[in-house]
Backbone as CSV, one residue per row, in Angstrom:
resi,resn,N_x,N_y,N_z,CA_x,CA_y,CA_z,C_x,C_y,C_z
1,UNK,0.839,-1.196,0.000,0.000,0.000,0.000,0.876,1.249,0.000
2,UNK,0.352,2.255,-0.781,1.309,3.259,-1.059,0.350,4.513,-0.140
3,UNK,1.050,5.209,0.551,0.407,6.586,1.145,1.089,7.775,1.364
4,UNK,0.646,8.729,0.933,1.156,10.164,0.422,0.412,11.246,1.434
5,UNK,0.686,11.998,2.199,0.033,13.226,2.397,0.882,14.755,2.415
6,UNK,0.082,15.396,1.662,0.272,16.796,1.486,-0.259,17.390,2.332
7,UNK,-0.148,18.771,2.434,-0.974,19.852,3.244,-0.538,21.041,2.870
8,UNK,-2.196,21.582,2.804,-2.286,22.518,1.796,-2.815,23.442,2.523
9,UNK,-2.150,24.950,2.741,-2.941,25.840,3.313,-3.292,27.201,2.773
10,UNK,-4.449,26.983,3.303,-5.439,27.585,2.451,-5.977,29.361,3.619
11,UNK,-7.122,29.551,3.197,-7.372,30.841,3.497,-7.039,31.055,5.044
12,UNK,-6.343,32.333,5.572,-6.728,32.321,7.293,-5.456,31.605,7.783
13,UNK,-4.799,30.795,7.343,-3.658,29.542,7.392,-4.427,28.139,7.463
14,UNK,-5.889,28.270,7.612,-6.172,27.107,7.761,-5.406,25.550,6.836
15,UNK,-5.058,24.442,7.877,-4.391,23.589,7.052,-5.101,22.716,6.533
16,UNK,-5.217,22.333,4.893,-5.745,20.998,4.764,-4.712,19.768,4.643
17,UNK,-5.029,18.644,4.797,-4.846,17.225,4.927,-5.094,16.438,3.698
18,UNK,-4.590,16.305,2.780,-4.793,15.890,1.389,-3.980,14.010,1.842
19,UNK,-4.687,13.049,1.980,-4.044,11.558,2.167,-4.677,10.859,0.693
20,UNK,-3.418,10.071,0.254,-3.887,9.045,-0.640,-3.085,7.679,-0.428
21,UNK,-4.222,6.880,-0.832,-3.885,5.831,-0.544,-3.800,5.022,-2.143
22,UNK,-3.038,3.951,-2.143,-2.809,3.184,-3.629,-2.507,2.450,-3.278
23,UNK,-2.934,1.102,-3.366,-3.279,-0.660,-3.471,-2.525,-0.839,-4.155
24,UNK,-1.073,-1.447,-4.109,0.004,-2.006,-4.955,-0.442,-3.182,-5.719
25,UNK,-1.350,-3.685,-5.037,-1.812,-5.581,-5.618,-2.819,-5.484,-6.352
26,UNK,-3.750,-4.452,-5.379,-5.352,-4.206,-5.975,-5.629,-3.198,-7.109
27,UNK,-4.746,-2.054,-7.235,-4.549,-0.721,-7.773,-5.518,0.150,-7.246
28,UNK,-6.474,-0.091,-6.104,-7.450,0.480,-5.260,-7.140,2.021,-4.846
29,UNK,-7.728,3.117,-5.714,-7.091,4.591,-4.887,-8.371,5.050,-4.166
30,UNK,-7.907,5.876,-2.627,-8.876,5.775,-1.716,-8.051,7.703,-1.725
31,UNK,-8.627,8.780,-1.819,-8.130,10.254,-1.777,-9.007,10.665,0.128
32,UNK,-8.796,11.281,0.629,-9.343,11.606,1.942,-8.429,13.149,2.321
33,UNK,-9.616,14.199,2.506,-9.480,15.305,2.397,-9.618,15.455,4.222
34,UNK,-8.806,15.831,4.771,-8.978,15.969,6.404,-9.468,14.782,6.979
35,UNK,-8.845,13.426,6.820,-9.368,12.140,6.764,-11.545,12.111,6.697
36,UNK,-12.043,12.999,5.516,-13.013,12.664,5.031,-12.886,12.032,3.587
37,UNK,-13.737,11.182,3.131,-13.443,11.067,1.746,-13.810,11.358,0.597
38,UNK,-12.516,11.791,0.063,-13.132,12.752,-1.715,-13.363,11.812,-2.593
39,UNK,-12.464,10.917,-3.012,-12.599,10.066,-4.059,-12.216,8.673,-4.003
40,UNK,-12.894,7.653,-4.844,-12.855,6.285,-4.583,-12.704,6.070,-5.752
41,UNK,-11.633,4.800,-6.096,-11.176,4.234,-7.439,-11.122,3.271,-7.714
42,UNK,-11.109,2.125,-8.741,-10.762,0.883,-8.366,-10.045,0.618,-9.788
43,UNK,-9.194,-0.574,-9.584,-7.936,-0.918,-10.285,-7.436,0.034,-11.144
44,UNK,-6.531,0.906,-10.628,-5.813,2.097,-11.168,-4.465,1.103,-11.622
45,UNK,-3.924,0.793,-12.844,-2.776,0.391,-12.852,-2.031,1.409,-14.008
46,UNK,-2.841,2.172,-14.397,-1.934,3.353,-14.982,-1.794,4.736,-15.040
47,UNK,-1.409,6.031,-15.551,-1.094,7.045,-15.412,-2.884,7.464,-15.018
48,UNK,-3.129,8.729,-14.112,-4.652,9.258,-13.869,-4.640,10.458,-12.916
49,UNK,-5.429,11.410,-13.347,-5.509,12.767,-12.485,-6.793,12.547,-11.653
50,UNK,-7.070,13.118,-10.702,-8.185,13.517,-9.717,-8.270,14.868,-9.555
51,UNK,-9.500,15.459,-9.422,-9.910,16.865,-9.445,-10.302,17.202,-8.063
52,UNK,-10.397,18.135,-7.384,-11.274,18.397,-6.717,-10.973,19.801,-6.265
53,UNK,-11.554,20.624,-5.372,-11.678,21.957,-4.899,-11.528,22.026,-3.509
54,UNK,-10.228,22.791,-3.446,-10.190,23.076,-1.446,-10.382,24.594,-1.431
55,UNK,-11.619,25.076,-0.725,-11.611,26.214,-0.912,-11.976,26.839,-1.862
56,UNK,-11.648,27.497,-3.064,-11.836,27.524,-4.275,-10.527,27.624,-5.125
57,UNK,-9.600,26.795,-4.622,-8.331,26.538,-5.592,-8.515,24.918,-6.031
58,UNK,-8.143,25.036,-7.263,-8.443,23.841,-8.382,-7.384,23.277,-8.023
59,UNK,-7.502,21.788,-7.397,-6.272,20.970,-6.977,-6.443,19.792,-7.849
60,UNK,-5.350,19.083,-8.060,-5.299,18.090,-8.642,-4.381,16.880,-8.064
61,UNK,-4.671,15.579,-7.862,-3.812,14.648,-7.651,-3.702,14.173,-8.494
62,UNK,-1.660,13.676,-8.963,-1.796,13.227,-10.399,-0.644,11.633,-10.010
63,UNK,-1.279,10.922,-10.513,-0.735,9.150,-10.454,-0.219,9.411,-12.134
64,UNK,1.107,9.223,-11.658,2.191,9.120,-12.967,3.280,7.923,-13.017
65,UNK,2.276,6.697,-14.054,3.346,5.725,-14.084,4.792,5.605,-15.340
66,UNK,5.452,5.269,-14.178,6.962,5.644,-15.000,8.004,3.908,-15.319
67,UNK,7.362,2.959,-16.559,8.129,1.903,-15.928,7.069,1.105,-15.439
68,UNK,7.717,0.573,-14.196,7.536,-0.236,-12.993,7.054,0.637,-11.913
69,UNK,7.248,1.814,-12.135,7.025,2.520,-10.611,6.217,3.666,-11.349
70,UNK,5.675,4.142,-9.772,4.348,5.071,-9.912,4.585,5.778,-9.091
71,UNK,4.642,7.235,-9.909,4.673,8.599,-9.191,3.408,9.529,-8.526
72,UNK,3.822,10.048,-7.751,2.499,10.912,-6.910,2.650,12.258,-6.921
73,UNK,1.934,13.228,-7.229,1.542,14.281,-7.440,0.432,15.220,-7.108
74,UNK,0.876,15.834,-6.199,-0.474,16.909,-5.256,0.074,18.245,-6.101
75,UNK,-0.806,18.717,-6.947,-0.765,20.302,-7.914,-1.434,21.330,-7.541
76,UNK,-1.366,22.417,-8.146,-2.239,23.210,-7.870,-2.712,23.433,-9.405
77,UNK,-3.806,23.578,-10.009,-3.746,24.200,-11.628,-4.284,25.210,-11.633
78,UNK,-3.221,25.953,-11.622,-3.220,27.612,-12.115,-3.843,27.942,-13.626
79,UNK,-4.147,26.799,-14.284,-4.574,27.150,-15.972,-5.929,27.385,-16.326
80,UNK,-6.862,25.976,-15.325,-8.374,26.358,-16.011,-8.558,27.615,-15.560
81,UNK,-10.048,27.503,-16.277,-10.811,28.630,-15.742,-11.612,28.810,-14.426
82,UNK,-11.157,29.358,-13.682,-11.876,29.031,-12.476,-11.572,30.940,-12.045
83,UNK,-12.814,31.474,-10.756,-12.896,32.730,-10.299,-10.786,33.033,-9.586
84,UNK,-10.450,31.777,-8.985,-9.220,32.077,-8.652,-7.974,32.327,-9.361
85,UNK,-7.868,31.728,-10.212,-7.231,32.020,-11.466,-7.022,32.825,-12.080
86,UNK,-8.620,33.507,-12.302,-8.443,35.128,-13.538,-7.928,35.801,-11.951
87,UNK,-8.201,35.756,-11.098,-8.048,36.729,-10.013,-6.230,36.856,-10.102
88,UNK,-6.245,35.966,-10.143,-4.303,34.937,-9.754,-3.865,35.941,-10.942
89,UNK,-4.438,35.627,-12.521,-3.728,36.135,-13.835,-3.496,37.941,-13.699
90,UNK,-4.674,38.392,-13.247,-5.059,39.776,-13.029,-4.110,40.602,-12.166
91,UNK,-3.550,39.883,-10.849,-2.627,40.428,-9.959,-1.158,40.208,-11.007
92,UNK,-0.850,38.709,-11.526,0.216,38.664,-12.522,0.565,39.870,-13.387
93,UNK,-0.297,40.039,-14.135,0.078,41.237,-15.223,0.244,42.905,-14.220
94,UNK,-0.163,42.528,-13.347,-0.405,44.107,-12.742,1.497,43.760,-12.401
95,UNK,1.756,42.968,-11.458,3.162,42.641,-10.934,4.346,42.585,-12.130
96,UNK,3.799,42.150,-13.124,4.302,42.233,-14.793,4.855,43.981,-14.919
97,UNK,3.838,44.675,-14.633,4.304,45.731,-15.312,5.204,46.464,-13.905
98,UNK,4.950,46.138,-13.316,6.176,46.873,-11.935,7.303,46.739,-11.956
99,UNK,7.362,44.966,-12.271,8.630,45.042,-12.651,9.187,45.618,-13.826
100,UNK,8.300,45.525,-15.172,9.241,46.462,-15.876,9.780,47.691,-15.879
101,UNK,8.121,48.614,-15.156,9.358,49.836,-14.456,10.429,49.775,-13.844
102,UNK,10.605,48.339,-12.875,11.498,48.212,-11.643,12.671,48.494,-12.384
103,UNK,13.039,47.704,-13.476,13.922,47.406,-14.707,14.472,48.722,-15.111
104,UNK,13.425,49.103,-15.422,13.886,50.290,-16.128,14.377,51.221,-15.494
105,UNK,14.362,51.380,-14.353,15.001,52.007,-13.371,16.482,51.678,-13.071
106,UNK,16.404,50.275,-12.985,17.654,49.855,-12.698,18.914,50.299,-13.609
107,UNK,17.812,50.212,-15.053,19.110,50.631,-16.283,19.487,51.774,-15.979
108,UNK,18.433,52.833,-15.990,18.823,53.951,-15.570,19.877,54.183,-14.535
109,UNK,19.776,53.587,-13.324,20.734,54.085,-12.179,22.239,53.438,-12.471
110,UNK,22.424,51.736,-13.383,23.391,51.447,-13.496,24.413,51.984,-14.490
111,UNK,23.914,52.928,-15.416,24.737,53.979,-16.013,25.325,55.121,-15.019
112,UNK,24.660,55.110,-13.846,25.643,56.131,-12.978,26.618,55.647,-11.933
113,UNK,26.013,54.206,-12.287,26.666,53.453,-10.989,28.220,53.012,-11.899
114,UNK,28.061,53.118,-13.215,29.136,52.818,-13.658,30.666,52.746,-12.824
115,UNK,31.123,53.775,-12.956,32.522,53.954,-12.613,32.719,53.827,-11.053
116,UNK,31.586,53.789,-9.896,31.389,53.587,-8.948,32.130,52.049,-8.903
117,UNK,31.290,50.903,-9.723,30.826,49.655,-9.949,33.006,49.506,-10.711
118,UNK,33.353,49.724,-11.048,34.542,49.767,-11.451,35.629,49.731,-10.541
119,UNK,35.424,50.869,-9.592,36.404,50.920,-8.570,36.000,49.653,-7.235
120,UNK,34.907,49.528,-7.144,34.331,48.318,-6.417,35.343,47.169,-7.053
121,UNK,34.526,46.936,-8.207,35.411,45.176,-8.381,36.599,45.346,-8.570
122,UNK,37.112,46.452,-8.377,38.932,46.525,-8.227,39.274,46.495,-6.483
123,UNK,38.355,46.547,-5.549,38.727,46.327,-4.316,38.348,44.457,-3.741
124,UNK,37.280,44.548,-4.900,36.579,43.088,-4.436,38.054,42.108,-5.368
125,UNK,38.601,42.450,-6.644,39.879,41.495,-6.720,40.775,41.665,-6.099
126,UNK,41.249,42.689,-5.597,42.486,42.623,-4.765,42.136,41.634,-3.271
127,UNK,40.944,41.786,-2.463,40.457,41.165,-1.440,40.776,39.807,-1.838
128,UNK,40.229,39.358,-3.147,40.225,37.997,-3.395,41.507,37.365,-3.563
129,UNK,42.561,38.562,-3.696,43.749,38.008,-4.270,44.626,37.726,-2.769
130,UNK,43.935,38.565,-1.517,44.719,38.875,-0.278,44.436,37.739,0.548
131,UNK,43.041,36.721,-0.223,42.719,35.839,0.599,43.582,34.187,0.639
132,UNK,44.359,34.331,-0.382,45.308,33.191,-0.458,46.035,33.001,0.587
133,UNK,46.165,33.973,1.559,47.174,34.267,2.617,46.190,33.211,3.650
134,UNK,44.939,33.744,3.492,44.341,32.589,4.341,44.346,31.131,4.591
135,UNK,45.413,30.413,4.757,45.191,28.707,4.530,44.957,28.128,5.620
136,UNK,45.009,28.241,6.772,44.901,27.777,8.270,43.522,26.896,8.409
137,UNK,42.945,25.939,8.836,41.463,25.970,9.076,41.329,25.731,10.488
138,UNK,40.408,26.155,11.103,40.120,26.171,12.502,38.613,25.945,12.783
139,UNK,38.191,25.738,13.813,36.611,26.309,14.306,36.423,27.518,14.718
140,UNK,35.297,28.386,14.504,35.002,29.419,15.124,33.944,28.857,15.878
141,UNK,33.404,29.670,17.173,32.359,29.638,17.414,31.513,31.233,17.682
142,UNK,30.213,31.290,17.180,29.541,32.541,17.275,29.439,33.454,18.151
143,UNK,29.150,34.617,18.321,28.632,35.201,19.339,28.324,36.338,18.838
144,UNK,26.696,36.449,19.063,26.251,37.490,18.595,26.268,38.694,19.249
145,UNK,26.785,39.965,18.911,27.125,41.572,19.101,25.564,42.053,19.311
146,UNK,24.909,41.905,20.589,23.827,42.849,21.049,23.709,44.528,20.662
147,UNK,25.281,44.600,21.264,25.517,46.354,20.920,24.955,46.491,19.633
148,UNK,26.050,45.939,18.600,26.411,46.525,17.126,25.450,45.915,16.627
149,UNK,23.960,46.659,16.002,23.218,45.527,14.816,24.441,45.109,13.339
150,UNK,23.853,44.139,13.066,24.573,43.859,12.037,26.244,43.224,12.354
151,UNK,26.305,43.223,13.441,27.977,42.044,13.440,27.669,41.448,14.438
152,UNK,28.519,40.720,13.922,28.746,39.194,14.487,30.038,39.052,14.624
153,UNK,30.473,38.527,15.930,31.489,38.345,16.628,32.215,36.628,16.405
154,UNK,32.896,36.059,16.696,33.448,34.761,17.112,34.641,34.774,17.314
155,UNK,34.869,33.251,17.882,36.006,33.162,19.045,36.494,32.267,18.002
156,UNK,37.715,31.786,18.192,39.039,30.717,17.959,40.069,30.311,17.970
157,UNK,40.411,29.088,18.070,41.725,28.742,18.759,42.959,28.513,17.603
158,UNK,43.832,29.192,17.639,44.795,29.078,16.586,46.106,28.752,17.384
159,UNK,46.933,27.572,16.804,48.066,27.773,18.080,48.249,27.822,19.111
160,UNK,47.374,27.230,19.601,46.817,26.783,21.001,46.701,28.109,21.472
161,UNK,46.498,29.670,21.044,45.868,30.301,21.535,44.380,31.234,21.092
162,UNK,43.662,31.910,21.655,42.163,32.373,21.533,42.352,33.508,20.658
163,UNK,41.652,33.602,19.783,41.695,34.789,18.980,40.308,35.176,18.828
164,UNK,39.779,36.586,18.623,38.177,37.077,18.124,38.427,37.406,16.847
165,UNK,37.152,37.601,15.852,37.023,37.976,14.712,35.671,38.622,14.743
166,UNK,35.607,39.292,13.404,34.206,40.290,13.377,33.699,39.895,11.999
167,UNK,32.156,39.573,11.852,32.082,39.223,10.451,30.677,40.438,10.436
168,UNK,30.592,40.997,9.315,29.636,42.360,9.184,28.780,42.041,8.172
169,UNK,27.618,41.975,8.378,26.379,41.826,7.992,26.760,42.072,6.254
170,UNK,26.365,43.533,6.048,26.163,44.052,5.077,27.593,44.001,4.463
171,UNK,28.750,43.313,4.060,29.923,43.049,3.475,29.491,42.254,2.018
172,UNK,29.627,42.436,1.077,29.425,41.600,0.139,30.068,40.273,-0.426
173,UNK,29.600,39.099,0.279,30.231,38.355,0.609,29.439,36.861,0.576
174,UNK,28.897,36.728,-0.500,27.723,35.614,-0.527,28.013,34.148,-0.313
175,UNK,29.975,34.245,-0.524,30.028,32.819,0.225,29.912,32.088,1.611
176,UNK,29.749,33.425,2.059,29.778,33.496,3.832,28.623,33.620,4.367
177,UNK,27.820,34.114,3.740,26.611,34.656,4.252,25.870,33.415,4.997
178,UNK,25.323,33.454,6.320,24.784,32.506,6.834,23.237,32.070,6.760
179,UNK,22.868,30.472,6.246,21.637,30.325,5.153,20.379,30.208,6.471
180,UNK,20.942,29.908,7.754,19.946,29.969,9.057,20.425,31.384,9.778
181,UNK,19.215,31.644,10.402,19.222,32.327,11.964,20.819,32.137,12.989
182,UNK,21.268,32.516,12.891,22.168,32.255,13.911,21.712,32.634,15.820
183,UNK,23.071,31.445,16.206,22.443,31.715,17.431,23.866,31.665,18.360
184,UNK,24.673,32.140,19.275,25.516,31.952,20.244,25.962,30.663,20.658
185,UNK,27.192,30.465,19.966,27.821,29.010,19.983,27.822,28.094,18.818
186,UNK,27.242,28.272,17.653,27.165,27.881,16.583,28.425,27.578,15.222
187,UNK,28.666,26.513,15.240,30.251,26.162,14.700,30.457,26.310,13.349
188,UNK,31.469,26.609,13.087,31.585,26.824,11.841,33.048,26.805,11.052
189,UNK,33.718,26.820,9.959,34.836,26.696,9.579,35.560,28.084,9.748
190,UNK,36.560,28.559,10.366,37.317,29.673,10.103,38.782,29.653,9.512
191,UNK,38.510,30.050,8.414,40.247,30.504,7.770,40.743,31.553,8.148
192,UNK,42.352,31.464,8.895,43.030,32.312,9.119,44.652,32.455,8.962
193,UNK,45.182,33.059,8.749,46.692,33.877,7.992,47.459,32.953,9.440
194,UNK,48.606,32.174,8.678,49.559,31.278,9.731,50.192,31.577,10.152
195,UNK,50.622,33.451,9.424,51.943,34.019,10.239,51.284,35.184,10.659
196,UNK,50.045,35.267,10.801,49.001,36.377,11.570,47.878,35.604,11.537
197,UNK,47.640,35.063,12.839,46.335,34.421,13.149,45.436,35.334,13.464
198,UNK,45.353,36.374,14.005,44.519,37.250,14.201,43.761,37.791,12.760
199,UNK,44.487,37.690,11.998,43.644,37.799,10.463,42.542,36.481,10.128
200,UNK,41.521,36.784,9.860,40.650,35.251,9.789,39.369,35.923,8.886
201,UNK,38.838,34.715,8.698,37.405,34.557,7.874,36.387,33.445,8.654
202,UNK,35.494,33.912,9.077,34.520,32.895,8.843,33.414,32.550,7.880
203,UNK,33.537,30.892,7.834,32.604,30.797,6.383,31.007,30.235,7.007
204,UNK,29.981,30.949,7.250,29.117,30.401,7.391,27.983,29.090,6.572
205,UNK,28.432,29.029,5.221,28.668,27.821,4.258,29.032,26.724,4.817
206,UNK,30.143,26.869,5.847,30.882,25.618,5.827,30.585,24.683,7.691
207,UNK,29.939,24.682,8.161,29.550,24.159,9.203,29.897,23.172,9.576
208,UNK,30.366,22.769,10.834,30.825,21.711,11.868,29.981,20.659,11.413
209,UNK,30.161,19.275,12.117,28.911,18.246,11.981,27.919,18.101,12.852
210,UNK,28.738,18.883,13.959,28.192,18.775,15.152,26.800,20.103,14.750
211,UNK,27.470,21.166,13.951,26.428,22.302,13.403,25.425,21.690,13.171
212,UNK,25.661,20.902,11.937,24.530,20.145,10.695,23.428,19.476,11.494
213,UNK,23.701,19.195,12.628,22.855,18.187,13.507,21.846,19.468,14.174
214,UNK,22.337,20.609,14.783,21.713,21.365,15.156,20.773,21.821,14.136
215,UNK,21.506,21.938,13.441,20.223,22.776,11.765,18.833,21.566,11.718
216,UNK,19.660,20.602,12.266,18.559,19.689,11.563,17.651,19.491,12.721
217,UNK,17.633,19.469,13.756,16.572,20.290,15.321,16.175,21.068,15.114
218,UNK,16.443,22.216,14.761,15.672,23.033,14.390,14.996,23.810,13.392
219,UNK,15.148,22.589,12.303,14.582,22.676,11.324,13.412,21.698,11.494
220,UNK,13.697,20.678,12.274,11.998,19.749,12.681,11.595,20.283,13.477
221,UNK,12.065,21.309,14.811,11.394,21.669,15.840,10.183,23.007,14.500
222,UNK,10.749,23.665,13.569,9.814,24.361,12.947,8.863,23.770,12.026
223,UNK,9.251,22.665,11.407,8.740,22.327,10.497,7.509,21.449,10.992
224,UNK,7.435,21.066,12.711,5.943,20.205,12.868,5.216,21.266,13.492
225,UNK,5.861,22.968,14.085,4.857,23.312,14.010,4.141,24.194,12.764
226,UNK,4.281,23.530,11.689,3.709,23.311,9.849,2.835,22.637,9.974
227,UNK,3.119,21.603,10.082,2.644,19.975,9.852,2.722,19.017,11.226
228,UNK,2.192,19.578,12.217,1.757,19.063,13.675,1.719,17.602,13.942
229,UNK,0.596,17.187,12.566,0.087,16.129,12.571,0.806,14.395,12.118
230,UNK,2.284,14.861,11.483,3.203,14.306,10.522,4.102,13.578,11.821
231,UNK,4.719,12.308,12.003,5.483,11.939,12.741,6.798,12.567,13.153
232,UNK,7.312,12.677,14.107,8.836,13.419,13.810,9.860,12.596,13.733
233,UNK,9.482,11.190,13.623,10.803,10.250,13.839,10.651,10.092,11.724
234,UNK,9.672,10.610,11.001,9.423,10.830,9.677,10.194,11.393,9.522
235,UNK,9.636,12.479,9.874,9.987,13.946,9.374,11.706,14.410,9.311
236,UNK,12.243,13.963,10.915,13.431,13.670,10.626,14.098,13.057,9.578
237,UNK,13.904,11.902,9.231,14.458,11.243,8.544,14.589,11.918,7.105
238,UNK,13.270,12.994,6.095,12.758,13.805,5.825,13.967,14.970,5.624
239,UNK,14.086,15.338,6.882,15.209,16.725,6.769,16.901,16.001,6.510
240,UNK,17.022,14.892,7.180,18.405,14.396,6.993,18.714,13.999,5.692
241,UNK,17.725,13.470,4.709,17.615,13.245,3.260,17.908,14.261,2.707
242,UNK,17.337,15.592,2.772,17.243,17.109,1.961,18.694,17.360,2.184
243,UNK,19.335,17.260,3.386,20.756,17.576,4.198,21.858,16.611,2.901
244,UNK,21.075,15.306,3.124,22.287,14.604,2.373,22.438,14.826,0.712
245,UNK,20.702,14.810,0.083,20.936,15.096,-1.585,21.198,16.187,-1.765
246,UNK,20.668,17.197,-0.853,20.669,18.793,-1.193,21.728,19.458,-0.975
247,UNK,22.088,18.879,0.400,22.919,19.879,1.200,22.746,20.898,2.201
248,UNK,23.020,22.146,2.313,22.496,23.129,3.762,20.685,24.082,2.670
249,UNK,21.345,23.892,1.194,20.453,24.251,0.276,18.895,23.689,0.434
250,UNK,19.198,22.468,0.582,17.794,21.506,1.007,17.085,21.901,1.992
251,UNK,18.227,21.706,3.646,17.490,21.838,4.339,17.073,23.004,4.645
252,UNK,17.310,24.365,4.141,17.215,25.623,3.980,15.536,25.550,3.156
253,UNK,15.293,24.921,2.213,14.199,25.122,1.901,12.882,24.506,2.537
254,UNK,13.378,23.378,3.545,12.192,22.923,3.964,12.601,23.892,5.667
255,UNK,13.382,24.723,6.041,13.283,25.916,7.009,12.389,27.257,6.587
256,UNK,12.589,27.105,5.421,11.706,28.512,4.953,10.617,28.140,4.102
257,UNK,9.752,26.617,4.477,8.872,26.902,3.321,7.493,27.242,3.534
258,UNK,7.568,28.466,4.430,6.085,29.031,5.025,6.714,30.933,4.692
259,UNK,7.762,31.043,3.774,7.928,31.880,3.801,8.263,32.357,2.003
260,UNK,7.502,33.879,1.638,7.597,34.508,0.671,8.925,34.417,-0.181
261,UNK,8.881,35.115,-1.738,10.114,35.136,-2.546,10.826,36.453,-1.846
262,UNK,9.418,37.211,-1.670,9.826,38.819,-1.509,10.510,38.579,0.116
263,UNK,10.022,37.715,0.971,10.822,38.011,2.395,12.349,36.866,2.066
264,UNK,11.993,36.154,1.603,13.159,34.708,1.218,13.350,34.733,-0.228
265,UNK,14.152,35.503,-1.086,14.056,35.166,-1.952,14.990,33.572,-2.773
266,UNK,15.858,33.583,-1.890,16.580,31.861,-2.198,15.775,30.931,-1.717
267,UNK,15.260,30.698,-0.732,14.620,29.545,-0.165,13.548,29.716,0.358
268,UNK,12.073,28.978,-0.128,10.813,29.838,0.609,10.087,29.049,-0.100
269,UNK,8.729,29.576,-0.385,7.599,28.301,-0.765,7.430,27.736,-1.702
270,UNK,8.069,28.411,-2.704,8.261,27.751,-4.031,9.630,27.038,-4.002
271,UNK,11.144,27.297,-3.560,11.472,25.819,-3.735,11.477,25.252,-2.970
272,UNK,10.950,25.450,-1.579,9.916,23.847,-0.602,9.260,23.152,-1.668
273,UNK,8.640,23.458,-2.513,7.986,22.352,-3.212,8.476,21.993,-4.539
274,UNK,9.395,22.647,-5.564,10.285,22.250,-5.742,10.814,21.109,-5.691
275,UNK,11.405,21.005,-4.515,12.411,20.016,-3.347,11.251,18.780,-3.165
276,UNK,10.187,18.782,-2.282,9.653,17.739,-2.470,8.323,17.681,-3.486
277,UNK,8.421,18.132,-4.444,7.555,17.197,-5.656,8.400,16.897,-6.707
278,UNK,10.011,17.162,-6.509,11.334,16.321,-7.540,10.928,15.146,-7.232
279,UNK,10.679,14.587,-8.713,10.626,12.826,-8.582,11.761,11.837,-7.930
280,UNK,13.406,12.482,-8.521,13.932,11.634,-7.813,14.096,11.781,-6.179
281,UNK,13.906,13.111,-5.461,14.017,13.007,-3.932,12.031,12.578,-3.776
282,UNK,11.119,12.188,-3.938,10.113,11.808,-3.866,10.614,10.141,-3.802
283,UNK,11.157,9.241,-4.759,11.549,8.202,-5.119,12.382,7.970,-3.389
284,UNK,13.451,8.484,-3.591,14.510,8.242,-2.183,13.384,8.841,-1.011
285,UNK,12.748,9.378,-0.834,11.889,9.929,0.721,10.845,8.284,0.569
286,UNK,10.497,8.059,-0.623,9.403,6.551,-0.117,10.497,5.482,0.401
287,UNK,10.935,4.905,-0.170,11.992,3.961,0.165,12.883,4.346,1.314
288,UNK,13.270,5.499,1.742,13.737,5.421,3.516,12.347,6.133,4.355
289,UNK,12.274,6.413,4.083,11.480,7.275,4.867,9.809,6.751,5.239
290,UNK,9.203,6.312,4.311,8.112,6.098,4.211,7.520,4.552,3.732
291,UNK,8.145,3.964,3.560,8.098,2.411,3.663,8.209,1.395,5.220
């Protein structure tokens, strides 16, 4: 028996409960909307959509056989015609044309930003060129600057002695940039200069193991209160998968996937789903996770 649940939230945050069930022997599909039931099937042994309405968004469950094996699919269809849709298309084109002003603005200002933008990436190559000096690797650990918004402090041991470093928010610096919340004590890789240890980098990219384990607590401590109803000895298993195919990228998207492009624009509700409606991490989440 094969079983799938989504959850879909809808107006208010209210959550729905989308469960399906599929009879491997029988091909029997049983759909149950907040464990009530929407739809009843019998011997499904090949590709088939299901319709129905939560709210007034046009959902679809879609059984996609591939082979030997059979894929599952909870959609939304943004295409028919339905009152939500033209509403959906109507806000589109309005957001359509903002951005092209947005655009056009931009051209505008990046002709002044020119020679600005010149002397910049002549400080950003020399930086890059000063960072070879860096080869040392160490641990840092965090500590967040109450005083100063925007920096961040950490400690480390170089040479068996303690050194601080300062890492500044707004630095342009996207390999560093840290993809969680930080919190006081939080490990991480620091490169620093062997014949000046007091010179250093921390890479918030590059995290302890002992880190990765924390990300992954508190990425289930947020993610059941999402999905309350979902096991956590699952769900775990769930985030450690995203950790292993994805990387900090993965589990970054199932941390932010109750959150906007405009507040998150790397990781947020669109690639939460993304991430799990990819067939092949769908394929690997049944077979550990859900079998």
């Amino acid at each position: 028996m094969s079983q799938y649940t989504w959850t879909y939230v809808g107006g208010g945050g209210k959550n729905y409960r989308v469960t399906l069930f599929h009879g491997k022997r029988t091909g029997h599909v049983l759909i149950l909307l907040n464990m009530q039931v929407l739809q009843i099937d019998f011997n499904v042994a090949e590709s088939k959509t299901y319709s129905f309405f939560i709210e007034d968004e046009f959902c679809e469950i879609r059984l996609e056989r591939r082979g030997d094996e059979m894929y599952y699919f909870f959609e939304i269809n943004k295409e028919v015609d339905t009152p939500r849709n033209k509403a959906r298309k109507k806000r589109e084109r309005k957001h359509l044309g903002q951005t092209l002003l947005f655009f056009a603005a931009l051209i505008v200002l990046a002709s002044a930003m020119a020679l600005g933008l010149r002397a910049h990436n002549k400080k950003i190559a020399n930086t890059r060129w000063s960072e070879k000096m860096y080869s040392d690797l160490t641990v840092g650990w965090v500590e967040i600057d109450s005083l100063h918004a925007g920096t961040i402090s950490y400690q480390y041991i170089a040479g068996n002695r303690p050194y601080s470093g300062f890492f500044f928010e707004d630095e342009n610096r996207g390999d560093t940039l840290p993809l969680f919340p930080l919190r006081p004590g939080d490990e991480f890789v620091v490169r620093y200069n062997p014949t000046r240890p007091d010179m250093s980098r921390i890479f918030f990219s590059q995290p302890t193991e002992s880190q990765e384990k924390r990300y992954v607590a508190r990425t289930l401590d947020r993610y059941m209160q999402y999905h309350p109803d979902e096991h956590p000895v699952q769900v775990r298993c769930l985030l450690e998968l995203a950790l292993e195919m994805r990387g900090l990228s993965g589990l970054a998207d199932l941390y932010y996937q109750e959150e906007s492009t405009v507040s998150s624009p790397l990781h947020n509700r669109d690639s939460y789903y993304r991430l799990v409606r990819d067939p092949d991490f769908q394929q690997a989440l049944s077979k550990r996770c859900w079998d």
